[in-house]
C-alpha positions as CSV (number, residue, x, y, z in Angstrom):
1,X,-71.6,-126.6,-50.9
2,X,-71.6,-123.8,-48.5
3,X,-71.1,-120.5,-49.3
4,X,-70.4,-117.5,-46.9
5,X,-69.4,-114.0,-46.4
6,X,-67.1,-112.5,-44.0
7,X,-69.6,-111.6,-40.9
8,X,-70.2,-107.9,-39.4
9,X,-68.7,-106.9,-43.3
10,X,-69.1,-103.3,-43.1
11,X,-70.8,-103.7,-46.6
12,X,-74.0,-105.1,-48.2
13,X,-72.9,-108.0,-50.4
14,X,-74.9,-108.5,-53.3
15,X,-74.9,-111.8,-54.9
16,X,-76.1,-111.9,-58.7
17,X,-77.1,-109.5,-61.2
18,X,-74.2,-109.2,-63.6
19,X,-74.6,-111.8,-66.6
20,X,-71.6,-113.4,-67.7
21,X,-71.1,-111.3,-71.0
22,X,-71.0,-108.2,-68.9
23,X,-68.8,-109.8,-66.6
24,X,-66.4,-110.7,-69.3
25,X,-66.4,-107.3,-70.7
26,X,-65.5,-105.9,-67.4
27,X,-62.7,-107.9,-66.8
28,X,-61.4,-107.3,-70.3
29,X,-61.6,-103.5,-70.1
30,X,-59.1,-104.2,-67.3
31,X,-56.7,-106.4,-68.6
32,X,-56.7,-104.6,-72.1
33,X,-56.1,-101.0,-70.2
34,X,-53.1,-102.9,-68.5
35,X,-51.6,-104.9,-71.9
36,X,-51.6,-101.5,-73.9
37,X,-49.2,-99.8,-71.8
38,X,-46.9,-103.0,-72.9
39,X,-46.2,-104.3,-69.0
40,X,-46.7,-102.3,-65.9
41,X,-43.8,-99.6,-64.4
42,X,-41.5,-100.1,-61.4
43,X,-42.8,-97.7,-59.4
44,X,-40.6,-95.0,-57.1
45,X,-40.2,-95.6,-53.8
46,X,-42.6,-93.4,-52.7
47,X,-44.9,-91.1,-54.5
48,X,-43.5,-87.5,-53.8
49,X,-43.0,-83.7,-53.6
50,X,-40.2,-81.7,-54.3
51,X,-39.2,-79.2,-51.1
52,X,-41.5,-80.9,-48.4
53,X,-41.8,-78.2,-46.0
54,X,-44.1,-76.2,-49.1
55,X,-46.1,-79.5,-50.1
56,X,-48.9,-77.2,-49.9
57,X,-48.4,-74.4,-51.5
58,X,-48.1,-73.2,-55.1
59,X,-46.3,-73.3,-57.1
60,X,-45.5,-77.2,-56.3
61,X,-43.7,-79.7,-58.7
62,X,-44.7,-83.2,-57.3
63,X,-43.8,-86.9,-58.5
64,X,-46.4,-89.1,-59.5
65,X,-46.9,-93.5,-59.4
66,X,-44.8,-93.4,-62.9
67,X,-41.7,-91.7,-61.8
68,X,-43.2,-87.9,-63.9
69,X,-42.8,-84.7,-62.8
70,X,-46.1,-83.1,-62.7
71,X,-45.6,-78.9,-62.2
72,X,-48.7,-77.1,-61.1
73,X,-48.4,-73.2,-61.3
74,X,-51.8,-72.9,-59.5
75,X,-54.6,-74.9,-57.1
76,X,-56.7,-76.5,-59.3
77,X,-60.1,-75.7,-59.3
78,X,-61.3,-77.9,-62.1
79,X,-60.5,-81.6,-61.8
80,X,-61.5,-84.1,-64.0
81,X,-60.5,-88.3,-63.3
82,X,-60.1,-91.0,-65.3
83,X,-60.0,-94.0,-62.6
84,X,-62.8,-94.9,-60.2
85,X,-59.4,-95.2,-57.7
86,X,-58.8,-91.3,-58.1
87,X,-62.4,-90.6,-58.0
88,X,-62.6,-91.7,-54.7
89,X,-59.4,-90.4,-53.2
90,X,-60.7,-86.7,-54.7
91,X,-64.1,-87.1,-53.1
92,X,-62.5,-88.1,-49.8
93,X,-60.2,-85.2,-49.5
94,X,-63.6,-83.2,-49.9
95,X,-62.4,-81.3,-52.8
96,X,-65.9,-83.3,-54.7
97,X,-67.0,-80.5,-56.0
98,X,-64.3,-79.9,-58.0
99,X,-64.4,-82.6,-60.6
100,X,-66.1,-81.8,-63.5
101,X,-65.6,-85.3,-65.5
102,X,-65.2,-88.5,-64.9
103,X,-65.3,-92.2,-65.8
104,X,-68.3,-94.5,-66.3
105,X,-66.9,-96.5,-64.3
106,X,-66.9,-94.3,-61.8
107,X,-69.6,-95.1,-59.0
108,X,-68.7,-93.7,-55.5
109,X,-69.4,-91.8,-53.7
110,X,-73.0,-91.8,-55.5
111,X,-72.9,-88.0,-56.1
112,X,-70.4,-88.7,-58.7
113,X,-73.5,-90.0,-61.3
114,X,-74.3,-86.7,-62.2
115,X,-71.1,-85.7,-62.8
116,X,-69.8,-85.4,-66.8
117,X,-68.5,-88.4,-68.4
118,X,-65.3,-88.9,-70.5
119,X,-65.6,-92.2,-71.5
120,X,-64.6,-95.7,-69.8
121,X,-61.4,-96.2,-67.7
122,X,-59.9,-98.0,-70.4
123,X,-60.2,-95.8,-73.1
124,X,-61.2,-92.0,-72.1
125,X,-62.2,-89.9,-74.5
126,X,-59.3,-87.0,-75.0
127,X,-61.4,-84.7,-76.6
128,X,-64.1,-84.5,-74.0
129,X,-61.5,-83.9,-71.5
130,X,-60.0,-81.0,-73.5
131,X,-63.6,-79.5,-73.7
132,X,-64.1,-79.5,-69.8
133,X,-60.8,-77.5,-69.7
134,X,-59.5,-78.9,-66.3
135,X,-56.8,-77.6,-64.3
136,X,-55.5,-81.1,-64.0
137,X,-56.1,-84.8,-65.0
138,X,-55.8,-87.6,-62.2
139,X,-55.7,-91.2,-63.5
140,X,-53.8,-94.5,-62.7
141,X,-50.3,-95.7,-64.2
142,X,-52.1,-97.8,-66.8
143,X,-53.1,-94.2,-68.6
144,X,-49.4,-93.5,-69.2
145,X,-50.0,-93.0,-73.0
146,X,-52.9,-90.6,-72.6
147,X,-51.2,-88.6,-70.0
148,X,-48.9,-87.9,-72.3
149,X,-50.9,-86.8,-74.8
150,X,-52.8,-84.4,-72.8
151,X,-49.4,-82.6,-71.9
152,X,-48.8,-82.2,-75.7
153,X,-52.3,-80.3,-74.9
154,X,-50.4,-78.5,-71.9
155,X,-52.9,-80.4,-69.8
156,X,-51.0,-81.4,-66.7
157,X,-52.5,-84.7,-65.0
158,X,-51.2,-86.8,-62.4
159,X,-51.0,-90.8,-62.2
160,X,-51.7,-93.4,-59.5
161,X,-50.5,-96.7,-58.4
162,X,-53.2,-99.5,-57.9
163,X,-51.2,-102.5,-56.5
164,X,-51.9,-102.2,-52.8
165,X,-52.6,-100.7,-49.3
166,X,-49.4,-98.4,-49.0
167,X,-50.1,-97.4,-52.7
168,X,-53.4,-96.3,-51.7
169,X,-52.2,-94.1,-48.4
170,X,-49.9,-92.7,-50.7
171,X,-52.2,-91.7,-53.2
172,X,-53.8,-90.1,-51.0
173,X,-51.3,-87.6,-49.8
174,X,-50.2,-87.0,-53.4
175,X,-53.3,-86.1,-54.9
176,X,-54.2,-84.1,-51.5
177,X,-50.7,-81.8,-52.5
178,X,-52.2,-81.4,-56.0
179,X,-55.2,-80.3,-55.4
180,X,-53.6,-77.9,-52.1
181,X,-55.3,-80.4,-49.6
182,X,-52.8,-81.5,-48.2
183,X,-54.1,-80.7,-44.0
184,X,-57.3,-83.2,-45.3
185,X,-55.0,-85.6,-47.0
186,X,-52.9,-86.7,-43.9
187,X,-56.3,-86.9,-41.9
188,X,-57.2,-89.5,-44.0
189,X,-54.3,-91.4,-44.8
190,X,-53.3,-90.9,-40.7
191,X,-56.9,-92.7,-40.1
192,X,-56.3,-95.3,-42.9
193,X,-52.9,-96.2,-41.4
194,X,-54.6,-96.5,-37.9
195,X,-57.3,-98.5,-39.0
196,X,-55.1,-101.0,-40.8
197,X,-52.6,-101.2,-37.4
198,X,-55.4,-102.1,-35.4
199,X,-56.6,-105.3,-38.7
200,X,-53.0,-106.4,-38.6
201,X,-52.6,-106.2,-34.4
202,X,-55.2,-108.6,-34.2
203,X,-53.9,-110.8,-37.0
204,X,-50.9,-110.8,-34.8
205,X,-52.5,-113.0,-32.4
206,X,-52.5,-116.5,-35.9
207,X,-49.6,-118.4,-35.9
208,X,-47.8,-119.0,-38.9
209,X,-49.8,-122.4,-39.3
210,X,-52.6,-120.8,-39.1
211,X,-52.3,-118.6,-42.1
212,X,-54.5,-120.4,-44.2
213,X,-53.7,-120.3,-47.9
214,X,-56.2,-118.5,-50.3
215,X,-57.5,-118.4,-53.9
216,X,-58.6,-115.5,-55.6
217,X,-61.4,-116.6,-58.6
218,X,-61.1,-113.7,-60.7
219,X,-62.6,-116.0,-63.8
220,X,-63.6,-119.5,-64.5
221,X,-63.2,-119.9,-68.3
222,X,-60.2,-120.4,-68.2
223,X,-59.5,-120.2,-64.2
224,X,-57.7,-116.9,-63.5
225,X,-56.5,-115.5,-60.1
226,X,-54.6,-112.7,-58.9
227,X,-50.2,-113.2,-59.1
228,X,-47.7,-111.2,-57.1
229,X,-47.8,-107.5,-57.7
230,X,-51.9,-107.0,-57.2
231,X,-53.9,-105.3,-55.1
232,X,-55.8,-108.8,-54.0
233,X,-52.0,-110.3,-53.6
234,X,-51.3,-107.7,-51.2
235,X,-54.5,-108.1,-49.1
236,X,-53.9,-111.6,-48.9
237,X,-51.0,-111.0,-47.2
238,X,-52.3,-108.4,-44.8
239,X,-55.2,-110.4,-43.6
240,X,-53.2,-113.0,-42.5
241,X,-53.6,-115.3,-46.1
242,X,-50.8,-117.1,-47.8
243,X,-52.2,-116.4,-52.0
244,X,-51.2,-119.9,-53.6
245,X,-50.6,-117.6,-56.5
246,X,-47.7,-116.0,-55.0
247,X,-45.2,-117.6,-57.3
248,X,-46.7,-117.2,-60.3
249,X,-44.8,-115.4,-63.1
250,X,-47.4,-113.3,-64.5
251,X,-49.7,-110.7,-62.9
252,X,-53.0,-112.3,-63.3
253,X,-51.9,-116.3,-64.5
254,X,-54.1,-119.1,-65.7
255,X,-54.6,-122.5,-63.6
256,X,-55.7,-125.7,-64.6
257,X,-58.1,-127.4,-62.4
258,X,-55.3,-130.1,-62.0
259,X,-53.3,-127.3,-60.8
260,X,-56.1,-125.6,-58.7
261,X,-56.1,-129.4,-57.1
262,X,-52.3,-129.6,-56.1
263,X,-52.6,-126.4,-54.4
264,X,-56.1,-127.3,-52.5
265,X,-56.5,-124.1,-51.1
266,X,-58.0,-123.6,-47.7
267,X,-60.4,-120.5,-48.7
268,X,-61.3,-119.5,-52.2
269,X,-62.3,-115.6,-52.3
270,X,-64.6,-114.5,-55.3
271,X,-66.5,-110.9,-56.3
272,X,-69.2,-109.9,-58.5
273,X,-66.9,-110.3,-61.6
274,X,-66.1,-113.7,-60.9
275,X,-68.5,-116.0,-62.5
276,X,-71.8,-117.5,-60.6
277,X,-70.8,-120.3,-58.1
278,X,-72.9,-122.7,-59.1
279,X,-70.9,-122.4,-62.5
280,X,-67.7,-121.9,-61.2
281,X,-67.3,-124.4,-58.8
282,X,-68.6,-127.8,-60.8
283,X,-66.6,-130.3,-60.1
284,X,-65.1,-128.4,-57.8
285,X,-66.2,-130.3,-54.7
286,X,-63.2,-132.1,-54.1
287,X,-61.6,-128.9,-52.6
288,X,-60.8,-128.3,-49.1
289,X,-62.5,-124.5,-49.5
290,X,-65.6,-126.4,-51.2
291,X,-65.9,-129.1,-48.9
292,X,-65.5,-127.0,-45.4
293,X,-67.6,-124.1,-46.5
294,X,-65.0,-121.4,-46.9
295,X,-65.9,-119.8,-50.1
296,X,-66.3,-116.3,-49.7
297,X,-67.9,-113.5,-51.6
298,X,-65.8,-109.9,-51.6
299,X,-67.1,-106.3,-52.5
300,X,-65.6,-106.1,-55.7
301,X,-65.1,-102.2,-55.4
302,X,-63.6,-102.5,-52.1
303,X,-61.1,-104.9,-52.8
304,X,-60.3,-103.5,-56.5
305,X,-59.8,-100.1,-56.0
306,X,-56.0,-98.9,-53.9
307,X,-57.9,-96.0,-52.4
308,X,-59.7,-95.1,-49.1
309,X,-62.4,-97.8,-48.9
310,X,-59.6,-100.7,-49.6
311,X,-59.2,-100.6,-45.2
312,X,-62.6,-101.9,-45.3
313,X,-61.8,-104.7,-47.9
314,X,-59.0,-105.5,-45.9
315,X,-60.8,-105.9,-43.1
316,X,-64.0,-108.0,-44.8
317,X,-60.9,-110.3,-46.3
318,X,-59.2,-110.7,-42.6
319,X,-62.8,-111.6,-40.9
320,X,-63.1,-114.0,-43.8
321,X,-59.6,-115.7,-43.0
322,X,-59.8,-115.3,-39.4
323,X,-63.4,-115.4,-37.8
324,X,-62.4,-116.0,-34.7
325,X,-60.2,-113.0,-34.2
326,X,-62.4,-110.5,-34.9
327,X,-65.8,-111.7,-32.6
């Protein structure tokens, strides 16, 4: 068995490290955050602000991921974020050293380690947010029920869709209105749309038969991979993949190996969450991925999180689908 990584990946790859208890934690912090709020929201066509032409200015009344108005009489000065996603998206904006709390989980850029934490993404701690009196909270849709209970504290905060690439350039310009960056926001998101023209130009080039199709090992006991709706179902898509998931009814479904057979994906895509290979994949050889060598190891943060950074996991997933494209 053959294992590779995408080549010129514009990230180390680091294989290892995580046992499989803390793996298993991990990925149940995630699915728990999501099951609370009972099922995810439809989200609004776009994430927006009421009375464009003064986007910028104060006092502004945007739209957030959920569909709530979020009124902000002020710029806020003192920022605190509850998702790794928002984290990012605040630090690229360069409005950094603003944030005076945020998540555990919270990892980039690296500056962010000294910051103050609240408490995990899943469960944040309410009362240390109160303490670090912020001007606003920004999270993700699954922290509907907290959001909601900071308002009671007349804390306003603003929530984030995680589900894919045009989520993330949105996010972007919405949390660059909130926090009156809005001139830094569309610099980013302009480059991020750019960047993901010139992936998809060259993906162009494949044939529908040569869209290979593509598993997404998210766990091994039981098999779990990513459904329509996620942020690795939309990359899939974008890189020029065909997710043998797609039809599944649930977000993140179950296979059976007899199932994972049928389907005998052409490429099986795996991060640090996922469990060890040499674990995973017994009795795996009979696959088509196994067998040809196309087994692929992703940066977990890069293809996890709908903010900035998610170009470059597009782009490791495309090189990993389509070698020959990008030489």
């Amino acid at each position: 068995m053959v294992v590779g990584r995408p080549r010129r990946s514009s990230r180390a790859i680091f294989v290892g490290g995580r046992s499989r208890g803390t793996a298993a934690c991990a990925l149940l912090l995630l699915f728990g955050s999501v099951l609370l709020c009972g099922c995810l929201p439809r989200r609004p066509e776009r994430q927006a602000v009421s009375g464009a032409e003064n986007r910028s200015e104060f006092p502004v009344t945007l739209t957030d991921a959920t569909g709530r108005e979020v009124s902000l009489s002020a710029k806020p000065l003192r920022v605190v974020s509850i998702a790794p996603t928002a984290t990012e998206v605040v630090c690229a904006l360069g409005a950094g050293d603003r944030l005076v709390g945020v998540t555990t989980f919270c990892n980039y850029p690296a500056e962010v380690a000294q910051k103050e934490k609240v408490g995990d993404y899943s469960n944040p701690s309410i009362e240390k947010i109160a303490s670090l009196k912020p001007d606003i909270v920004v999270g993700d849709f699954v922290h509907t029920e907290l959001a909601s209970r900071l308002g009671g504290l007349g804390i306003p905060s603003l929530l984030l869709n995680s589900r894919g690439v045009s989520d993330a350039v949105s996010a972007v310009r919405l949390v660059g209105r909130a926090l009156g960056e809005s001139e830094a926001a569309e610099s980013v998101s302009r480059a991020m749309e750019s960047r993901v023209r010139r992936i998809t130009d060259k993906l162009a080039a494949a044939s529908d038969r040569s869209r290979p199709t593509v598993f997404h090992l998210m766990w091994h006991e039981p098999i779990m991979t990513s459904g329509p709706g996620t942020i690795m179902d939309d990359l899939i898509a974008l890189a020029g993949g065909v997710n043998v998931a797609a039809d599944a009814k649930t977000l993140y479904p179950e296979y059976s190996l007899e199932a994972l057979f049928a389907k005998d994906p052409d490429v099986i895509v795996y991060t640090i969450h996922s469990a060890p290979l040499e674990i995973a994949l017994k009795g795996w050889t009979r696959l088509r991925a196994v067998k040809e060598g196309r087994v692929f190891l992703l940066t977990d943060d890069l293809v996890s999180r709908a903010g900035p950074r998610i170009v470059d996991g597009l782009e490791e997933l495309a090189r990993a689908l389509h070698p020959s494209l990008f030489e």
